[in-house]
C-alpha positions in Angstrom: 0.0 0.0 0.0 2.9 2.5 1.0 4.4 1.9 -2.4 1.1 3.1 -4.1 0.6 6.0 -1.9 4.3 6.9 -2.9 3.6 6.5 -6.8 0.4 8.1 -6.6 1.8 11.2 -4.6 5.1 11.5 -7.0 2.5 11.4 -10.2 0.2 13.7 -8.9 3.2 16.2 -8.2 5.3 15.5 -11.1 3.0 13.7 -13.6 3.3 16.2 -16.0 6.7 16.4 -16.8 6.5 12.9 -17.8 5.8 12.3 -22.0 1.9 11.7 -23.0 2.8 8.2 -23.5 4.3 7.2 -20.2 1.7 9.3 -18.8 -1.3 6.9 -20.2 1.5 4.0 -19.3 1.9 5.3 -15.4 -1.7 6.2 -14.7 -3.0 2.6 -16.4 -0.9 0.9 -13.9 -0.6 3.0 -10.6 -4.2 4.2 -10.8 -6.2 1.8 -12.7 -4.8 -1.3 -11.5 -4.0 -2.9 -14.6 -1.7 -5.5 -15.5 1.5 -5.3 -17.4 0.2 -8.2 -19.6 -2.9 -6.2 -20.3 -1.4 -2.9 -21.1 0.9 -4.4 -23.4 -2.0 -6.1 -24.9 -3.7 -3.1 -25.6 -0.9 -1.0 -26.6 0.9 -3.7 -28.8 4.1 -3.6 -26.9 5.6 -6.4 -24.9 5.2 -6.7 -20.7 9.0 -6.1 -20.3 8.8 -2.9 -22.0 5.3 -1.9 -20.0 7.7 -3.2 -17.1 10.8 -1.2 -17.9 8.5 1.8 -18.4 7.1 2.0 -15.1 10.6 1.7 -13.8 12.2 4.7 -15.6 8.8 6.5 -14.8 9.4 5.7 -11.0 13.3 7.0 -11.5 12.6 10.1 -13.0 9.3 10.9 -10.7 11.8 10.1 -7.4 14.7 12.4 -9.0 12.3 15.0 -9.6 10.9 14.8 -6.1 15.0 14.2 -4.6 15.7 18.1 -6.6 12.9 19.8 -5.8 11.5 18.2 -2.1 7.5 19.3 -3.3 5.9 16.2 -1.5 8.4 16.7 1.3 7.6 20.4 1.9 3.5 19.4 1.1 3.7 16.7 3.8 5.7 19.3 6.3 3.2 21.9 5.6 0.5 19.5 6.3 1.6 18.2 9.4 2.7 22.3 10.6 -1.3 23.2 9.5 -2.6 20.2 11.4 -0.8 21.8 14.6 -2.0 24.8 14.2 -5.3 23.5 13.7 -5.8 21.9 17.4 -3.2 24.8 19.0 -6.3 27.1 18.1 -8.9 24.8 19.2 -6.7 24.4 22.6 -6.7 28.5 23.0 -10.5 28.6 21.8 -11.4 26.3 25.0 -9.0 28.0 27.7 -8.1 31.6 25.9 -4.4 30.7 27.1 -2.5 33.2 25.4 0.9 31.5 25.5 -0.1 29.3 22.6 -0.4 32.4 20.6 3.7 32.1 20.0 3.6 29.0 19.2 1.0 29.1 16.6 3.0 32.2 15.0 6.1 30.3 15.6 4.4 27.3 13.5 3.4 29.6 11.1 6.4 31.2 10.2 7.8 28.0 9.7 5.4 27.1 7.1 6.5 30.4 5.3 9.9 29.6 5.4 9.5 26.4 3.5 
């Protein structure tokens, strides 16, 4: 499961800079569910290449993502948001103003990414 959350995250970040072809490729096989051996059916290629495929797609997607850190900063933005989130419920309920720095501290953070 981890490894489709990881090829689903690295497509839906980087997707586009992949060609039309490996696109239609990728999407058939990480979101669809298909089979090699019904891909290459259908496109008239053979499973090793529907195979190697996916592999240089997962390359280039996890070289784009080691260069640029998108999910990395998405997933640290989520997590800094999800803070904030119950710090302000927390001061809602007992109006203690010493979490006030620490949600500005939080976001600040998630401006400095």
């Amino acid at each position: 499961m981890e490894k489709f959350v990881t090829q689903a995250l690295l497509y839906d970040f980087y997707g586009e800079l992949l060609t039309e072809h490996q696109k239609r490729i990728y999407e058939l096989v990480v979101l669809e569910d298909y089979s090699y051996s019904e891909i290459a059916k259908d496109e008239g290629i053979s499973r090793q290449s529907v195979h190697d495929m996916i592999r240089r797609c997962d390359a280039l997607l996890e070289g784009y993502e080691e260069k640029l850190q998108l999910i990395a900063k998405f997933l640290k933005t989520k997590e800094l948001v999800g803070r904030i989130k119950t710090l302000s419920k927390e001061y809602n309920k007992n109006k203690d103003s010493s979490l006030i720095s620490e949600i500005e501290t939080l976001a600040d953070l998630i401006i400095d990414l």
